[in-house]
Backbone of each chain as ProteinMPNN parsed JSONL, in Angstrom:
{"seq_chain_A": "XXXXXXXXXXXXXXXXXXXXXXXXXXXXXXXXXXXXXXXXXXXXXXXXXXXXXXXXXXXXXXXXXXXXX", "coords_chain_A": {"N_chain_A": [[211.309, 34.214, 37.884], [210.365, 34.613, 35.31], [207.921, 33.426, 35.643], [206.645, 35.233, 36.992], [206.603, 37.185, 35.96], [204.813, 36.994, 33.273], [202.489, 36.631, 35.502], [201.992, 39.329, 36.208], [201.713, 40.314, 33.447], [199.622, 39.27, 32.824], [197.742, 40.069, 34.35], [197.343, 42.96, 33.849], [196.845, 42.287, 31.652], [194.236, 41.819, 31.891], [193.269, 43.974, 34.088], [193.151, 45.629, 31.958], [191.006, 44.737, 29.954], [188.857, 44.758, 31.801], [188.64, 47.179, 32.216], [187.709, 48.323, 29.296], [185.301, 47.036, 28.935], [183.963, 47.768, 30.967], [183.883, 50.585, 30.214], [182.685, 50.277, 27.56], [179.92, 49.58, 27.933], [179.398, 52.089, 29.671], [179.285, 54.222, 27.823], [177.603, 53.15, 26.174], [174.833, 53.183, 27.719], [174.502, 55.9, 27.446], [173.55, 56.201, 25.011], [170.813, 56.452, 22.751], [167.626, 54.854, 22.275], [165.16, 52.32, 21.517], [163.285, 50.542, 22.846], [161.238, 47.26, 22.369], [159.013, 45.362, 23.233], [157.572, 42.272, 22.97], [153.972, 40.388, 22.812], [154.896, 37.726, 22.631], [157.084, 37.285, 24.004], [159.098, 37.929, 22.671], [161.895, 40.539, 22.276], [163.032, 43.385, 20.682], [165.144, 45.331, 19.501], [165.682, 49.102, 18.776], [168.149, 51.006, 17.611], [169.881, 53.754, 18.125], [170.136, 55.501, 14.973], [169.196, 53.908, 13.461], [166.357, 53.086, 11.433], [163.86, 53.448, 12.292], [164.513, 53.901, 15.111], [164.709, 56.795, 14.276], [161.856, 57.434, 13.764], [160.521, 57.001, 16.028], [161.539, 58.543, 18.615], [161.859, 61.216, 18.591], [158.883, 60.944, 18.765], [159.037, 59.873, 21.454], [160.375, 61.868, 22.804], [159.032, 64.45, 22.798], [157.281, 63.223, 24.544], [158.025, 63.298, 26.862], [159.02, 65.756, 27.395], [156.185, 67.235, 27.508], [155.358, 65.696, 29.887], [157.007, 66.621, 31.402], [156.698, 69.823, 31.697]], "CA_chain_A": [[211.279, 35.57, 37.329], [209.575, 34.555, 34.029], [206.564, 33.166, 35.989], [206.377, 36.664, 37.525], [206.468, 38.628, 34.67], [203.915, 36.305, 32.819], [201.821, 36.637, 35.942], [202.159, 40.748, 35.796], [201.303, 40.75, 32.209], [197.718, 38.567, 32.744], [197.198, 41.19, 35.409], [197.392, 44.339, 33.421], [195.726, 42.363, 30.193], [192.862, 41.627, 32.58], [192.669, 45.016, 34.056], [192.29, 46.486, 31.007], [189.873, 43.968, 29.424], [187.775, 44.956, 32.357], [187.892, 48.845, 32.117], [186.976, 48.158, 28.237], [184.215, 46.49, 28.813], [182.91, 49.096, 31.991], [183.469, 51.953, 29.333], [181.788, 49.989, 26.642], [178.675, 49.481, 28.99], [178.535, 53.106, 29.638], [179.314, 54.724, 27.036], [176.151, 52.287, 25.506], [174.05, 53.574, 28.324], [173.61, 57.152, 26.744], [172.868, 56.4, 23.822], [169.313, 56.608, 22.356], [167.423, 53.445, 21.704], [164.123, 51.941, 21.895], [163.475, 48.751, 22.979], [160.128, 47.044, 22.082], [158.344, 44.168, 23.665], [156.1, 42.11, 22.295], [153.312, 39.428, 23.755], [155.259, 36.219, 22.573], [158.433, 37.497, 24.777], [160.191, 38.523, 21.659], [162.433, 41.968, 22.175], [163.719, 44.2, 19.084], [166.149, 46.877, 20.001], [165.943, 49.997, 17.664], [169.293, 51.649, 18.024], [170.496, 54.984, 17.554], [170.443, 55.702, 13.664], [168.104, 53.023, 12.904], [165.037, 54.062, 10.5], [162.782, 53.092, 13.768], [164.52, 55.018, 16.242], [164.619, 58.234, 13.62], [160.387, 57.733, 13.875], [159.955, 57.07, 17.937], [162.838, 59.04, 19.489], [161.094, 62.405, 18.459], [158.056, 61.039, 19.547], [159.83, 60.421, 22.837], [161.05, 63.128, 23.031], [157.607, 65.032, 23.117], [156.453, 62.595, 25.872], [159.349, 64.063, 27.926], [158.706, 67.303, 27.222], [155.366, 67.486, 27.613], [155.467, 65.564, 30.934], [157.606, 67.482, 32.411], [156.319, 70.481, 31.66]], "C_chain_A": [[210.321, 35.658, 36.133], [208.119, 34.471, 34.631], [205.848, 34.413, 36.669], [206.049, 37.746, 36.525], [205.003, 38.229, 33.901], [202.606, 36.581, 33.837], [201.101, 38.213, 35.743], [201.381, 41.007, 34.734], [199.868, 40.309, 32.066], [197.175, 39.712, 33.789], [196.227, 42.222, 34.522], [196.556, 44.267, 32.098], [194.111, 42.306, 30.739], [192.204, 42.796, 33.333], [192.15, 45.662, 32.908], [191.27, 46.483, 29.974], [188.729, 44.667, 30.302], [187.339, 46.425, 31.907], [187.556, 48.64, 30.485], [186.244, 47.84, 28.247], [183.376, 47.731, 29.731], [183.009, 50.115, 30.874], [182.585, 51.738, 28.133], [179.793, 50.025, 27.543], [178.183, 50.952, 29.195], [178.475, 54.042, 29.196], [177.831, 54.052, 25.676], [175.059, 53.214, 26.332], [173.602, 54.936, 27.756], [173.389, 57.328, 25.875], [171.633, 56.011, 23.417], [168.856, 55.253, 21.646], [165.753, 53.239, 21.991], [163.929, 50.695, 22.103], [161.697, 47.975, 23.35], [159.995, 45.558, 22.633], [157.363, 43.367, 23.092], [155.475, 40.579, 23.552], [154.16, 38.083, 23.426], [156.256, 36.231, 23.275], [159.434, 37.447, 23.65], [160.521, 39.851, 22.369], [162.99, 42.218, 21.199], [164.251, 45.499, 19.938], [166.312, 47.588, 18.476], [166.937, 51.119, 18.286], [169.556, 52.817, 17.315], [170.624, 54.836, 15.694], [169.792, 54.72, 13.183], [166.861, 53.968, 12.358], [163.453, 54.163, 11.625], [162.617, 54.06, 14.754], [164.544, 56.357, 16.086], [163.307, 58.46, 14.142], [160.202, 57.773, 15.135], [160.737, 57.993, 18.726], [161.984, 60.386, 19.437], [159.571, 62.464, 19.183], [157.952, 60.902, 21.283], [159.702, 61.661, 23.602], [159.859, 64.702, 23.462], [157.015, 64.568, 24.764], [156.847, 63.619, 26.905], [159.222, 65.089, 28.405], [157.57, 67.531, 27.894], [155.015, 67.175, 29.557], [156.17, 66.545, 32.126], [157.336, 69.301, 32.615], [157.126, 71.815, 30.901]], "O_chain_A": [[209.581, 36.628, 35.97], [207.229, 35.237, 34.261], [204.63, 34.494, 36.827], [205.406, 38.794, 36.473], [204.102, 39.068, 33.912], [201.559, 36.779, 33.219], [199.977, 38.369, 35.267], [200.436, 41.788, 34.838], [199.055, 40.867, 31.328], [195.99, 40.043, 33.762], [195.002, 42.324, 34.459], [195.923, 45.149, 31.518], [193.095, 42.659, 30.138], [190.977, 42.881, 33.39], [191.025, 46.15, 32.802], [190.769, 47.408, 29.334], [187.745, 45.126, 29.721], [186.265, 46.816, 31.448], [186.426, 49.126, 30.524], [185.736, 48.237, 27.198], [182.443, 48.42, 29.32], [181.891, 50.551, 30.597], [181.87, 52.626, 27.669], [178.793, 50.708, 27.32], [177.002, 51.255, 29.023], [177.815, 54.944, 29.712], [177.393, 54.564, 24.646], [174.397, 53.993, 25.647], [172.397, 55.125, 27.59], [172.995, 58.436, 25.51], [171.35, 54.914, 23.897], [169.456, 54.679, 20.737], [165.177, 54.065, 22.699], [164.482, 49.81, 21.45], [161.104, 48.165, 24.412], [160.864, 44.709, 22.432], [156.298, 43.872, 22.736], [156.026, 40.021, 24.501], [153.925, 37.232, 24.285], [156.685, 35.086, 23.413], [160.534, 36.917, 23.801], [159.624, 40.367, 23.036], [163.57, 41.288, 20.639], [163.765, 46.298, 20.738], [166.772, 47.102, 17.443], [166.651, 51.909, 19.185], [169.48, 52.912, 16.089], [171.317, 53.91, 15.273], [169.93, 54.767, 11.961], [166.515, 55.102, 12.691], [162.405, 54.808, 11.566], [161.671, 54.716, 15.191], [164.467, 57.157, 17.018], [163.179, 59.423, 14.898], [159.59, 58.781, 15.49], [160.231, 58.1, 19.843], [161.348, 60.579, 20.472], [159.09, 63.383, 19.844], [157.219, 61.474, 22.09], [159.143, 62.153, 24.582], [160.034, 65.642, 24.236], [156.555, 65.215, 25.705], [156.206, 64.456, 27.542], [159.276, 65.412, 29.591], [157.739, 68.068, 28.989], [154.598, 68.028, 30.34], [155.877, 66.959, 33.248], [157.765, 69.915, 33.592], [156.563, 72.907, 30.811]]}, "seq_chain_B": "XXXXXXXXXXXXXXXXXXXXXXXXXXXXXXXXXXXXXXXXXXXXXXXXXXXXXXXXXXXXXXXXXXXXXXXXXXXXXXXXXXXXXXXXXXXXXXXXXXXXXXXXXXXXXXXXXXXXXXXXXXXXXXXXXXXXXXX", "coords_chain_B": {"N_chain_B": [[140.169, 48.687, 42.555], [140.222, 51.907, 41.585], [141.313, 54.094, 38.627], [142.69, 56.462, 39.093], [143.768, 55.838, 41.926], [145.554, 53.447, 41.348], [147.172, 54.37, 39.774], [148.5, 56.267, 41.73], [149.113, 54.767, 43.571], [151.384, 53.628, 42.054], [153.028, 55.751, 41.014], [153.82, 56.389, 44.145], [154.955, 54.137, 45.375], [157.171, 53.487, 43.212], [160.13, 55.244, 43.116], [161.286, 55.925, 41.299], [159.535, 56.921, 38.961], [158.71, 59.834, 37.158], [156.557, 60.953, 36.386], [152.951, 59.977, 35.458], [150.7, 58.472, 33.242], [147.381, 57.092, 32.748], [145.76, 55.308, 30.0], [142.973, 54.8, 28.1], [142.316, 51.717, 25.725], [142.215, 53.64, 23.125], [142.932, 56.206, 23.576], [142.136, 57.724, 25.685], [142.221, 59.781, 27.989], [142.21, 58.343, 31.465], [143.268, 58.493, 34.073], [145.696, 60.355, 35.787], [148.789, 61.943, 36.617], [149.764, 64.634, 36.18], [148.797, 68.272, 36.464], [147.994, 69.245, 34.376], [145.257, 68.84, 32.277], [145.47, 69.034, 29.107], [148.227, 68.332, 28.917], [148.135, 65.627, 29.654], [146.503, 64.791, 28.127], [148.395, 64.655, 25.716], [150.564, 63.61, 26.655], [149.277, 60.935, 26.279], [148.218, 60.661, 23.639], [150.18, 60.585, 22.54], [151.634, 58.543, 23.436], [149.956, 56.072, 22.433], [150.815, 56.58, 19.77], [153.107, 55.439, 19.715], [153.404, 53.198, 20.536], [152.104, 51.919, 18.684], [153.72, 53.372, 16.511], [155.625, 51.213, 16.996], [155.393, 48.996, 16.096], [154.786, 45.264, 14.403], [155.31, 42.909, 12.073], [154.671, 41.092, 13.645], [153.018, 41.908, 15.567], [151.552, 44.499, 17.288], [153.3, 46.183, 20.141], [153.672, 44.832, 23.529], [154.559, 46.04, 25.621], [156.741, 49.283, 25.819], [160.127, 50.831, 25.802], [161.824, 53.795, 25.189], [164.556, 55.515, 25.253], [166.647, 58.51, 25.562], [169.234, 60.75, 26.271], [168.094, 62.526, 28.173], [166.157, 61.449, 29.916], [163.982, 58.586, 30.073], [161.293, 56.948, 28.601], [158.365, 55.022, 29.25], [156.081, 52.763, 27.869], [153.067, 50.778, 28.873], [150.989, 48.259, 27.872], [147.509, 46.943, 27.896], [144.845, 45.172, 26.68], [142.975, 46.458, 26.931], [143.709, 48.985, 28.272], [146.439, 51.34, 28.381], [149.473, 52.661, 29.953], [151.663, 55.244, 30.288], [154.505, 56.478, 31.399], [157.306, 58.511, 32.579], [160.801, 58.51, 33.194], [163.534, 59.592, 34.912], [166.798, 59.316, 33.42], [168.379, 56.919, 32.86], [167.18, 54.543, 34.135], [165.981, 51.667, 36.271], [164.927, 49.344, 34.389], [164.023, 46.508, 34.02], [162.536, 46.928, 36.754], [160.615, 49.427, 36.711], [158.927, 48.552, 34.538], [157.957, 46.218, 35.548], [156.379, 47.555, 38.192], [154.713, 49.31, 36.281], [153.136, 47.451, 35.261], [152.094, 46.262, 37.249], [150.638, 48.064, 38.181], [148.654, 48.401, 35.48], [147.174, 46.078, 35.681], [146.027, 46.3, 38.724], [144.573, 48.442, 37.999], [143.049, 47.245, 36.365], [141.546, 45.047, 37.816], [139.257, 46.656, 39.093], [137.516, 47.164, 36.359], [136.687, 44.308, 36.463], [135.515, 43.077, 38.78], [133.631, 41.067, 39.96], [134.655, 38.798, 39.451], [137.248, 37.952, 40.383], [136.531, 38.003, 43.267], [134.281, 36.136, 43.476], [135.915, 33.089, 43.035], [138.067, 32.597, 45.345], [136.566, 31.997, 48.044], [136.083, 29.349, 48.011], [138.29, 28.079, 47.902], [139.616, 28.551, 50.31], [137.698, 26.906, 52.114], [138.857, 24.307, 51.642], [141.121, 24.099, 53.029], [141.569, 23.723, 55.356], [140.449, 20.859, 55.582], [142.525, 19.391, 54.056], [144.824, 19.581, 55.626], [143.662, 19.004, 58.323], [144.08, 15.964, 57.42], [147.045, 16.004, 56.724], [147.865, 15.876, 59.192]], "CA_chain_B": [[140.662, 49.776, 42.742], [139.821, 52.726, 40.453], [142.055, 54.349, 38.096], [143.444, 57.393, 40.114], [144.077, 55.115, 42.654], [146.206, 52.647, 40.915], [148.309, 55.436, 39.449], [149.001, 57.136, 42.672], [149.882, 54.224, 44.238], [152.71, 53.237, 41.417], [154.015, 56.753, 41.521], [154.459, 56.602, 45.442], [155.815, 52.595, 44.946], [158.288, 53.324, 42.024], [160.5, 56.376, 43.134], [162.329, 56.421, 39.361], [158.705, 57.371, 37.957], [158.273, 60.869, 37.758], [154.808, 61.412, 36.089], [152.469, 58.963, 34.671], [149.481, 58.882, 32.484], [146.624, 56.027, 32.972], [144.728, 55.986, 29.306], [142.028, 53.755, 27.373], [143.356, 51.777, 24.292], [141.683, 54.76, 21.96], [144.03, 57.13, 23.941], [141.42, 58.505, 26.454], [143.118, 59.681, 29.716], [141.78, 57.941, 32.639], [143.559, 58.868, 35.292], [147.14, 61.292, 35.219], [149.472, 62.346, 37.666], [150.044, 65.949, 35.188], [147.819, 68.261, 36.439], [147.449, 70.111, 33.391], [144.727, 67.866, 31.256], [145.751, 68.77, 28.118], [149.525, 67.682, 28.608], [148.284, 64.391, 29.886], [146.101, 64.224, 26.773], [149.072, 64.709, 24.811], [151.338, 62.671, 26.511], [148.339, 59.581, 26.261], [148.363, 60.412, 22.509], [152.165, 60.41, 22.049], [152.326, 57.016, 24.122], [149.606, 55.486, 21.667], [151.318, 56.815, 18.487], [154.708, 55.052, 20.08], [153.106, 51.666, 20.878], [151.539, 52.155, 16.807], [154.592, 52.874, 15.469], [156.782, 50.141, 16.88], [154.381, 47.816, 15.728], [156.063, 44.838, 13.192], [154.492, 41.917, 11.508], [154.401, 40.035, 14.666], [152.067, 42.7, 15.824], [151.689, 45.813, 18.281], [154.317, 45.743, 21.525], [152.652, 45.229, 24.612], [155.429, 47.37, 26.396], [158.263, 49.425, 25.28], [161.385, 51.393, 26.528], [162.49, 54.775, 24.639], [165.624, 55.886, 26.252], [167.106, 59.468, 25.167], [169.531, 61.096, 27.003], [167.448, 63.161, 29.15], [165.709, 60.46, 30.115], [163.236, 57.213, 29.655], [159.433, 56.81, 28.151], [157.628, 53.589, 29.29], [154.607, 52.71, 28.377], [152.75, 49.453, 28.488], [149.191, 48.481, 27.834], [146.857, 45.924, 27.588], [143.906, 45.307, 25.649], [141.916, 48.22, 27.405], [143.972, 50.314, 28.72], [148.304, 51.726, 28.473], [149.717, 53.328, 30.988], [152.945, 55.973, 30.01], [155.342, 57.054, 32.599], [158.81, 58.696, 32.286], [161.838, 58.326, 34.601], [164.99, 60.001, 34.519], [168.005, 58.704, 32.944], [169.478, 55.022, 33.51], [166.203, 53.992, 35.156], [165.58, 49.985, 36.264], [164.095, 49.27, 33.348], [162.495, 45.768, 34.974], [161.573, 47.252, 37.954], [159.841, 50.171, 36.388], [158.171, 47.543, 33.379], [156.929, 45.328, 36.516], [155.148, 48.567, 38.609], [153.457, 49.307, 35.254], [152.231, 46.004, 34.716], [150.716, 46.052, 38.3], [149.236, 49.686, 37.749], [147.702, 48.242, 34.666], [146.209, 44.988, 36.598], [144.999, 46.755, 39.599], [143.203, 49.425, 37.179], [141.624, 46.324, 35.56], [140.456, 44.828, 38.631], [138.573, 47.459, 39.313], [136.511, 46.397, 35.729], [136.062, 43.223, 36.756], [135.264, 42.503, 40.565], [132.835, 39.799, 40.365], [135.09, 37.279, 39.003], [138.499, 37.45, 41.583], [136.135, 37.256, 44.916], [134.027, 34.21, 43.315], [136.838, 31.995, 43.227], [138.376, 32.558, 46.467], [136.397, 31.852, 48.85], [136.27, 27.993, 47.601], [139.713, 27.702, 47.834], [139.874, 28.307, 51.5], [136.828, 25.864, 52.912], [138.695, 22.934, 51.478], [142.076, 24.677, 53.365], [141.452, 23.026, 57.063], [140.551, 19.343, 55.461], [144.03, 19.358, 53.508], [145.376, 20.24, 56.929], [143.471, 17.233, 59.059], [144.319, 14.784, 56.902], [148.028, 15.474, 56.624], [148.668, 15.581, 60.929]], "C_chain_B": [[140.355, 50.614, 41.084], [141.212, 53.322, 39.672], [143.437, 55.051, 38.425], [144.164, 56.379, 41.019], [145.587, 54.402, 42.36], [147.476, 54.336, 40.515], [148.978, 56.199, 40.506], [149.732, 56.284, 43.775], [151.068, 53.857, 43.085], [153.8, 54.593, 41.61], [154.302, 56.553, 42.957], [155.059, 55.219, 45.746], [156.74, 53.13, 44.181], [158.81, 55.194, 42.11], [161.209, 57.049, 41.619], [161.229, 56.695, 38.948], [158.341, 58.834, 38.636], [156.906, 61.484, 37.005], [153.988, 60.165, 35.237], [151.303, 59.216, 34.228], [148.839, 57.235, 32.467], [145.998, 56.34, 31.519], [144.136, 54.416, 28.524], [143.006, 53.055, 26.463], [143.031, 53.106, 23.131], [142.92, 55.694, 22.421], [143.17, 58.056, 24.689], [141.491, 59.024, 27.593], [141.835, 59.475, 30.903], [141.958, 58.666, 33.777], [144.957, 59.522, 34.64], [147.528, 61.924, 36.791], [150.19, 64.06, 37.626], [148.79, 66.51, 36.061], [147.179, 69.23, 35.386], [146.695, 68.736, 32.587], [145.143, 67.846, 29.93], [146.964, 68.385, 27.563], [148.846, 66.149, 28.687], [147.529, 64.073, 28.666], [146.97, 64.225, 25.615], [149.718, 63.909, 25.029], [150.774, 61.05, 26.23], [148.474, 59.444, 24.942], [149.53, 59.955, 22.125], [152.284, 59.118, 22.685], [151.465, 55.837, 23.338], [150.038, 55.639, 19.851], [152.734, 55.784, 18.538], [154.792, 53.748, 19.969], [152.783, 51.506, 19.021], [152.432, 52.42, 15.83], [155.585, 52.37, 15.372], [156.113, 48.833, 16.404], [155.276, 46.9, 14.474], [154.862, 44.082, 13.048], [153.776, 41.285, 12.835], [153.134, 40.43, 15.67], [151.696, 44.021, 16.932], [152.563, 45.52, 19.694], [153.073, 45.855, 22.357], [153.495, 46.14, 25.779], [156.682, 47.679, 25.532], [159.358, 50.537, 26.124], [161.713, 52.622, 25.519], [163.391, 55.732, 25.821], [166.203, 56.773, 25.573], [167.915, 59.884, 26.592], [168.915, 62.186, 28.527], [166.966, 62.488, 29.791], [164.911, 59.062, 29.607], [161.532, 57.606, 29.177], [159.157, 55.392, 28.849], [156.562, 53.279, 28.712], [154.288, 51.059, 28.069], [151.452, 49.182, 28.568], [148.808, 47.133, 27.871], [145.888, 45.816, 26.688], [143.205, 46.13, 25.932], [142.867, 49.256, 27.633], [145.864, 50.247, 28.548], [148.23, 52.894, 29.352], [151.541, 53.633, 30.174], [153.122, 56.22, 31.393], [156.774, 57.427, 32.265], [159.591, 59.154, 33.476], [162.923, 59.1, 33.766], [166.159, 59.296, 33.832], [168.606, 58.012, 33.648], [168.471, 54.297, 34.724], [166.56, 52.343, 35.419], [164.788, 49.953, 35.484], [163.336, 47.662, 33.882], [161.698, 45.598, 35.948], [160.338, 48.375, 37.239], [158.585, 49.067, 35.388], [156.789, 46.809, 34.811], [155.991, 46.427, 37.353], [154.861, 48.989, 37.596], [152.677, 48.358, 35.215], [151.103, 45.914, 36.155], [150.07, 47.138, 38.161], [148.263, 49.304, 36.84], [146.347, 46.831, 35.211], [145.519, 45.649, 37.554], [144.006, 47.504, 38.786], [142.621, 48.84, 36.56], [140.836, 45.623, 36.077], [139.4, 45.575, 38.839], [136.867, 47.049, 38.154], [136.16, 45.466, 35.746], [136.761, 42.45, 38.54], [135.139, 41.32, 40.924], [133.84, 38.472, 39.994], [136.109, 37.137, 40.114], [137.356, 37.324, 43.207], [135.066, 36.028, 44.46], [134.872, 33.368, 43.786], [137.468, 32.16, 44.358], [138.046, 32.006, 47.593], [136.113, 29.919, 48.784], [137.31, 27.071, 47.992], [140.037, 27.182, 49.561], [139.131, 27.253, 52.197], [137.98, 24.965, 52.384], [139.908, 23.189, 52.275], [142.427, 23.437, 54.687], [141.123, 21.61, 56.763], [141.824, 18.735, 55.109], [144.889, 18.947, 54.835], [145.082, 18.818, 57.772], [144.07, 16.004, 58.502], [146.243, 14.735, 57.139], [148.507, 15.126, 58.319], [148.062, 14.449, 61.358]], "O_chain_B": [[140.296, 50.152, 39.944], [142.265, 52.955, 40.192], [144.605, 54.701, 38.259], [145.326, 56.144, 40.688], [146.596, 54.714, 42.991], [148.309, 54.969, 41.164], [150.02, 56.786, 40.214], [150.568, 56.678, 44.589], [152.083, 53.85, 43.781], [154.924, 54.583, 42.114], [155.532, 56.54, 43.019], [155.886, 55.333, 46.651], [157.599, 53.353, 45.034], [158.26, 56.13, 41.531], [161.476, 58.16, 41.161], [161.572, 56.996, 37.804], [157.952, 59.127, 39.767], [156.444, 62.585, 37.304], [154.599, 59.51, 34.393], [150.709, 60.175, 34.722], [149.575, 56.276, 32.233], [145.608, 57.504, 31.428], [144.703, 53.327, 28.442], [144.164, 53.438, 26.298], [143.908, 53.337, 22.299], [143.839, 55.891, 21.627], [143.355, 59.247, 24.436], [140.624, 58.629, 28.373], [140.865, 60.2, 31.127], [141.108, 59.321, 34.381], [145.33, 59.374, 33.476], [146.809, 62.24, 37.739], [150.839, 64.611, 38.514], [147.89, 65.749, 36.418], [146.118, 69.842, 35.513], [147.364, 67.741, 32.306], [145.241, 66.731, 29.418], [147.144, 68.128, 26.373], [149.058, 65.447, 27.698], [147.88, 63.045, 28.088], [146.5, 63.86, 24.538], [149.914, 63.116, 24.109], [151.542, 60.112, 26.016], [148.825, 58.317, 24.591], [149.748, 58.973, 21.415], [153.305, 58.531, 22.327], [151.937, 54.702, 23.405], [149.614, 54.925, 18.942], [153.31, 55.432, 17.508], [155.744, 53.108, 19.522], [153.539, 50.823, 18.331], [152.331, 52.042, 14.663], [156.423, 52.509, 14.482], [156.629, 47.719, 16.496], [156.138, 47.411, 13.759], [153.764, 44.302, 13.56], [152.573, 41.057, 12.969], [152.456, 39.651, 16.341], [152.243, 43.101, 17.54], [152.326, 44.449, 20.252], [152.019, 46.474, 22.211], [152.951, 46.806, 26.66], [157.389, 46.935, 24.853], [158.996, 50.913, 27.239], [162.026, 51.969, 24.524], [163.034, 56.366, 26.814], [166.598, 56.219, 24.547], [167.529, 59.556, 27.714], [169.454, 62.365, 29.619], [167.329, 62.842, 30.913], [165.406, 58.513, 28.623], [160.865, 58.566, 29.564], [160.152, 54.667, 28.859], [155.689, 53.785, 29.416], [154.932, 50.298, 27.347], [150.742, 49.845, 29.323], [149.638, 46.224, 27.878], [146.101, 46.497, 25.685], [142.656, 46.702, 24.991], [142.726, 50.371, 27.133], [146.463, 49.173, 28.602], [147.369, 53.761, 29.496], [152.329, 52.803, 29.721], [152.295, 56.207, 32.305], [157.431, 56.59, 31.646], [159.251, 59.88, 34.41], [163.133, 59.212, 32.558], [165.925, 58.114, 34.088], [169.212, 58.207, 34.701], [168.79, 53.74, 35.775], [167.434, 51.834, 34.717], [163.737, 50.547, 35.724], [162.128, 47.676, 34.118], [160.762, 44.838, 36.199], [159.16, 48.022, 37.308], [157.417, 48.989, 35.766], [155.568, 46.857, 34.955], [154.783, 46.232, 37.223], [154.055, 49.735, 38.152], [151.459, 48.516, 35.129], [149.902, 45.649, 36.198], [148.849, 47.115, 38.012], [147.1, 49.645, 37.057], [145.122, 46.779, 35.096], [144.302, 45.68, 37.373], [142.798, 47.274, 38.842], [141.644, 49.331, 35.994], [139.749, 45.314, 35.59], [138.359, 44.928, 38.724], [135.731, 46.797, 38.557], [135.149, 45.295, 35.065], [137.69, 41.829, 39.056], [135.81, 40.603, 41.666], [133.608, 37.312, 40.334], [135.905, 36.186, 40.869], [137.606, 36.499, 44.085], [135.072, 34.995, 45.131], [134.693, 32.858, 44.893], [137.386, 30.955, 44.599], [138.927, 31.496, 48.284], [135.955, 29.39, 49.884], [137.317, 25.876, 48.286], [140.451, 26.107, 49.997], [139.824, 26.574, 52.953], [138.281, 24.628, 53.529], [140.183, 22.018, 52.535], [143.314, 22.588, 54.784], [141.478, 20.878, 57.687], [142.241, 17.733, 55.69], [145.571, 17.922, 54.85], [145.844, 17.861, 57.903], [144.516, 15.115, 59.227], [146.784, 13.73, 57.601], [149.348, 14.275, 58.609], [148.35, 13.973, 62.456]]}, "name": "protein", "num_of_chains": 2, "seq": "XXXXXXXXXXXXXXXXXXXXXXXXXXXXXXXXXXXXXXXXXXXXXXXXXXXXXXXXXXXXXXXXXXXXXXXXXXXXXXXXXXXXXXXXXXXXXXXXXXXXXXXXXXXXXXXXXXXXXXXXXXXXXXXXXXXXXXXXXXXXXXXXXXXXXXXXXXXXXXXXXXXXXXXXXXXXXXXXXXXXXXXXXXXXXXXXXXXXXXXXXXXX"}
C-alpha cells in the first residue's frame, strides 16, 4: 500500500515537473530577445529589458514593418 | 549564380522566410524579394544598423536573431555582402541561419568563378587510379 502511494506521488511530482518546464519553454518563446552570433562561435543573448534589446528590438521592429509592408 | 537568383531560390527552399533582402556590406541592395525599392533599401539599412549595433569588443556578429512577438529578423553577412530575411513567429532558427548562409555563398560564387572550377577537375583524373589500385 505504502509502495503504491509512494509510487502515485513520483507520478504526479513528475507530471507536474514536466508541465513546468513545457510552460516555462513557452511562455520563454514570446518573449523578445536578440540573439547575436559572432565568427569565433561565441553567442550573447540580449533579453527582454536588457539595455541591448531596448536599442535592436525597435530596430527590428522596423525591419518587420517595413518588410511586410 | 547571380544575386536575384540566389535569393529566389532561398525564398522558394525555406518556406518560414517570408521576404528577404540581398545587400553589399555598405548597405547597397543587390537583389530583394520587396518589390517596392525603397522598402528594401530600408530594410538593407535597418539590417546593417542591427549587425552595427550588436557589435561588442569581440567584434561585429556575423549573424543574428531578433525575435519580437510578431515575428523574427535574420540577417547574416559576410565580408561583402548580408542578407536580411524575416519569418513569422517561432521560426527554425538553424534551419533558417543555414539557408542564409547558403544564399550568401551561392551569391559569392557568382564573384568568384575562376577559382571553384580550377580545382575540380584535378581531383577527378586521379579518381579511376585510386579505384585500380584498390580492386
Amino acid at each position: 500500500m505504502a509502495r503504491r502511494k509512494l509510487t502515485a506521488s513520483l507520478l504526479a511530482l513528475g507530471s507536474l515537473l514536466g508541465a513546468a518546464a513545457v510552460w516555462r519553454r513557452r511562455s520563454a518563446r514570446g518573449k523578445e530577445h536578440v540573439d547575436v552570433y559572432f565568427a569565433d562561435g561565441s553567442m550573447v543573448t540580449f533579453a527582454e529589458g536588457s539595455e541591448e534589446a531596448a536599442r535592436l528590438i525597435p530596430i527590428a521592429r522596423r525591419v518587420l514593418s517595413q518588410a511586410r509592408g | 549564380m547571380d544575386a536575384a537568383q540566389a535569393l529566389a531560390d532561398l525564398v522558394e527552399i525555406s518556406a518560414q522566410i517570408e521576404a528577404a533582402v540581398l545587400a553589399s556590406a555598405d548597405g547597397t541592395v543587390l537583389a530583394s524579394t520587396l518589390a517596392d525599392d525603397e522598402r528594401a533599401q530600408s530594410v538593407a539599412r535597418d539590417a546593417l544598423e542591427l549587425v552595427q549595433g550588436a557589435a561588442s569588443p569581440a567584434g561585429e556578429p556575423v549573424q543574428l536573431e531578433a525575435s519580437v512577438p510578431e515575428g523574427s529578423v535574420f540577417v547574416v553577412r559576410d565580408e561583402e555582402r548580408l542578407v536580411a530575411a524575416v519569418t513569422g513567429r517561432d521560426p527554425t532558427v538553424g534551419l533558417v541561419l543555414y539557408d542564409l548562409k547558403t544564399c550568401l555563398r551561392l551569391a559569392g560564387e557568382d564573384a568568384r568563378p575562376a577559382k571553384k572550377t580550377a580545382s575540380r577537375p584535378r581531383k577527378k583524373k586521379e579518381a579511376p587510379e585510386a579505384a585500380d589500385g584498390a580492386a
